[in-house]
DRENVEX-195992 format. One record per residue (C-alpha): x, y, z; residue in one letter; residue number from 1. Coordinates in nm, 4 decimals, padded with zeros to 6 digits. Layout:
N
[pt [X,Y,Z],'A',NUM];
...
This chain:
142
[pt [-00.4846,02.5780,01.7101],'X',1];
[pt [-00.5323,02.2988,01.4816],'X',2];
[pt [-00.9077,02.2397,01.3195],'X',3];
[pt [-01.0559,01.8737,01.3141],'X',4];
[pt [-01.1042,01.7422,01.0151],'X',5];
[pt [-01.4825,01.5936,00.8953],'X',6];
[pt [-01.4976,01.1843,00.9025],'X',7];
[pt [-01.5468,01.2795,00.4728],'X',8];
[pt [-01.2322,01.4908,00.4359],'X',9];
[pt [-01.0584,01.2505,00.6840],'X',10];
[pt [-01.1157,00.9472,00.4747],'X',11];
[pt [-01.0526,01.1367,00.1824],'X',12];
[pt [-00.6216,01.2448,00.2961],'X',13];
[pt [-00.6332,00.8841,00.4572],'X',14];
[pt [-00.7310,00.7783,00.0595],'X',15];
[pt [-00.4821,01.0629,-00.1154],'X',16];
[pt [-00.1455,00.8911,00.1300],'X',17];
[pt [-00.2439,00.6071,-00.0232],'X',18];
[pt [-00.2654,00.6965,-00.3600],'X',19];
[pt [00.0841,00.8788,-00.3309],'X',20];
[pt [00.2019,00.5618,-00.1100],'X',21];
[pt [00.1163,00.3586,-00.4391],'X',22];
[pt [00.2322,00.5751,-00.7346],'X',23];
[pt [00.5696,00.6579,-00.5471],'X',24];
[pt [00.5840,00.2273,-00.5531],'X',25];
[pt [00.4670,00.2140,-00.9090],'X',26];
[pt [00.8045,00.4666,-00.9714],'X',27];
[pt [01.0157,00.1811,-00.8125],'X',28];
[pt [00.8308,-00.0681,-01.0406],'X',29];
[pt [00.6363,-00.2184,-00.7299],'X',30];
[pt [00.4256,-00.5196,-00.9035],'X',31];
[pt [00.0797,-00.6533,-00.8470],'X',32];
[pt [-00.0591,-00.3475,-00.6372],'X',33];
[pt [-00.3553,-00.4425,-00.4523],'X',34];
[pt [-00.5425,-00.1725,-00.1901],'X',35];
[pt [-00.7742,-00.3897,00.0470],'X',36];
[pt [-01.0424,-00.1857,00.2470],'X',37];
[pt [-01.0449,-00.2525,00.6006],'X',38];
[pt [-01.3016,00.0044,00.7111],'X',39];
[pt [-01.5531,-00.2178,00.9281],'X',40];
[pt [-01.2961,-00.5186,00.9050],'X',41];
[pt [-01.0746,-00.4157,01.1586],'X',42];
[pt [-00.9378,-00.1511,01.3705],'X',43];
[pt [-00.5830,-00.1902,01.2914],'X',44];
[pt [-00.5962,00.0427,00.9674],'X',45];
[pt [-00.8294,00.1205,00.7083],'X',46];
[pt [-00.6372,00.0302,00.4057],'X',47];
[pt [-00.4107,-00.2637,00.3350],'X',48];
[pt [-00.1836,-00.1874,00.0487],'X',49];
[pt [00.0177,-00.4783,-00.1043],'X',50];
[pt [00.2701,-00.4407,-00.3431],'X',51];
[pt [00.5129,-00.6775,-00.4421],'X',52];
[pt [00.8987,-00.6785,-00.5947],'X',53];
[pt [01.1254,-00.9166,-00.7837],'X',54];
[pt [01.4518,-00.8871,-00.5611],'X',55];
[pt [01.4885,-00.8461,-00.2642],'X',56];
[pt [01.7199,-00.5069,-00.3438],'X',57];
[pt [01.3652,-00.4109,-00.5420],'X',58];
[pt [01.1344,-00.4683,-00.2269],'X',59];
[pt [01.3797,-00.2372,00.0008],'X',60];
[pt [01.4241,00.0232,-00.2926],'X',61];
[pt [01.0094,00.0405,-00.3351],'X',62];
[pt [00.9787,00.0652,00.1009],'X',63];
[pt [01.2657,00.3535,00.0796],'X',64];
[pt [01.0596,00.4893,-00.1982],'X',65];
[pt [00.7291,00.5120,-00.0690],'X',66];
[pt [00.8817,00.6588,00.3022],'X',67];
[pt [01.0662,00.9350,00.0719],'X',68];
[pt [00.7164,01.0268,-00.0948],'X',69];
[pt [00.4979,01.0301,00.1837],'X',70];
[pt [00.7782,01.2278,00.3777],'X',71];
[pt [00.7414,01.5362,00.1908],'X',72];
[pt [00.4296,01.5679,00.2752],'X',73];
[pt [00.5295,01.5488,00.6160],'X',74];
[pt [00.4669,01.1878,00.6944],'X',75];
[pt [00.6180,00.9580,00.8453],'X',76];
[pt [00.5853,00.5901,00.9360],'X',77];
[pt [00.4763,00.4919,01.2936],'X',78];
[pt [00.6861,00.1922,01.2296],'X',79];
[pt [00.8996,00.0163,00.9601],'X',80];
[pt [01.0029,-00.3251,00.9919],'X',81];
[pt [01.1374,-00.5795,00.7619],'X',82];
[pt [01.3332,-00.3289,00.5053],'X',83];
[pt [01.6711,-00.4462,00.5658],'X',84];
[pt [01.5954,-00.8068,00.4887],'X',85];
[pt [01.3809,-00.7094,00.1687],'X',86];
[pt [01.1495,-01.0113,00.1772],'X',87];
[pt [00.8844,-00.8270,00.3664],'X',88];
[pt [00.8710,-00.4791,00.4214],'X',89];
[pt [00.6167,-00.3076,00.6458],'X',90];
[pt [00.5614,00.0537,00.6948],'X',91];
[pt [00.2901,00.1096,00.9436],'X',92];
[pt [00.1447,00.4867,00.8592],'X',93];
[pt [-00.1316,00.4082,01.1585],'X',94];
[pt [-00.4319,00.4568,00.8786],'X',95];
[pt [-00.2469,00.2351,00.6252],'X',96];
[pt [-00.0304,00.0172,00.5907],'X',97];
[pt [00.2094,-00.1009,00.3091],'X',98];
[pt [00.3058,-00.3992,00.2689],'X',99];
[pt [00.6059,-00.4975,00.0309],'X',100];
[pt [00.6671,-00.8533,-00.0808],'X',101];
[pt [00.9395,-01.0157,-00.2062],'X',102];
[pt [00.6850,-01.2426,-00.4870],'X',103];
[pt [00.7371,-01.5743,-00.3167],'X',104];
[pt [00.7056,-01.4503,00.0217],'X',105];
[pt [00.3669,-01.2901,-00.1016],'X',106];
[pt [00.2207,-01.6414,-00.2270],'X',107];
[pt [00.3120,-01.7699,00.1059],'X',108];
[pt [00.1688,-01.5095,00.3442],'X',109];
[pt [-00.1326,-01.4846,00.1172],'X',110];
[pt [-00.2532,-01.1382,00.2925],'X',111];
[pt [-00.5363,-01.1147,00.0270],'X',112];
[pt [-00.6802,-01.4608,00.1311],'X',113];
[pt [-00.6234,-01.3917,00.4824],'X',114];
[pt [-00.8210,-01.0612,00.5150],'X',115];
[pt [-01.0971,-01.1911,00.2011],'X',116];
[pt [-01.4011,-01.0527,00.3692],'X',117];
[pt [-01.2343,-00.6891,00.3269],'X',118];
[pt [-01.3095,-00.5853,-00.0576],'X',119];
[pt [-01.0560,-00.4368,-00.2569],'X',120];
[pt [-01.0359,-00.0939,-00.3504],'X',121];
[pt [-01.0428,-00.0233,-00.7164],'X',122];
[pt [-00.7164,00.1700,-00.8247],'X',123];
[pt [-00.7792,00.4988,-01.0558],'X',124];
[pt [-00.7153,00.4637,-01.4526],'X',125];
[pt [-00.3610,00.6617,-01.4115],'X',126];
[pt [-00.2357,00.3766,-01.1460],'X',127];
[pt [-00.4471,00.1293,-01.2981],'X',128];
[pt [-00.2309,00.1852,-01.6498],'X',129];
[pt [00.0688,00.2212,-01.4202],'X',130];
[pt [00.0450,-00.1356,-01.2619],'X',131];
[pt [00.0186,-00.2618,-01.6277],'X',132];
[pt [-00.3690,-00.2755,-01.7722],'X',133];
[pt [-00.3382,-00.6824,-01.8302],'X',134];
[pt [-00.3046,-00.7334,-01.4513],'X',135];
[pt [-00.6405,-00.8440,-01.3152],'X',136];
[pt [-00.5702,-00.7721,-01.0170],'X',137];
[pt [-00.4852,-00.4301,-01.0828],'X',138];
[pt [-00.8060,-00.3796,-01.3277],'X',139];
[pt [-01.0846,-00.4162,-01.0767],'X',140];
[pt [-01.1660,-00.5685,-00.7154],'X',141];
[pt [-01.2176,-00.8937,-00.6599],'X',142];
């Protein structure tokens, strides 16, 4: 028999994936993380999380990455699409989803302007220092 979980302590293993979705990228040297809040925003998922990667090899090795982490906790994506091209790649965990950008194809898609009204969440000091402390956009939302 499995026990429901509170909306608090859902939110809250919804927030750790993420977290472990993000450092496993950081360990692939994933660039310019950015977590955007979609709680009240949409229905789709309730966290956005952008990374992006210099190559297009880098992209798929941060998407393998982050599936290996979140595996051993015995998760898996709903979907993935995009990895073997390694411009985009999408893994769709149904609460979150990551997003991995080849750098130009992450100024053109602009995800950040396109969902604006969702506000970003703030990364914690040990990812924060990960993503490198000069990046703004790692520092603090928008």
């Amino acid at each position: 028999m499995s026990r429901k979980l509170s909306p608090d302590a859902q939110d809250d293993l919804i927030w750790t994936r993420v977290l472990a979705a993000l450092e496993a990228a950081l360990d692939r040297k994933a660039t310019d993380p950015v977590v955007l809040d979609l709680r009240g925003h949409s229905q789709l998922a309730d966290y956005f999380v952008i990374l992006s990667g210099r190559s297009d090899t880098q992209v798929r090795a941060i998407a393998e990455g982050v599936e290996e982490r979140l595996r051993r906790d015995k998760v898996r994506p709903l979907a993935v699409e995009g990895q073997r091209r390694g411009q985009w790649a999408l893994l769709d965990f149904g609460d979150f989803v990551v997003h991995v950008f080849y750098h130009p194809v992450r100024e053109f898609y602009d995800l950040e302007r396109l969902w604006s009204r969702a506000p970003q969440r703030a990364l914690p000091d040990p990812l924060r220092t990960a993503a490198g402390a000069d990046d703004p956009s790692a520092a603090a939302p928008r």
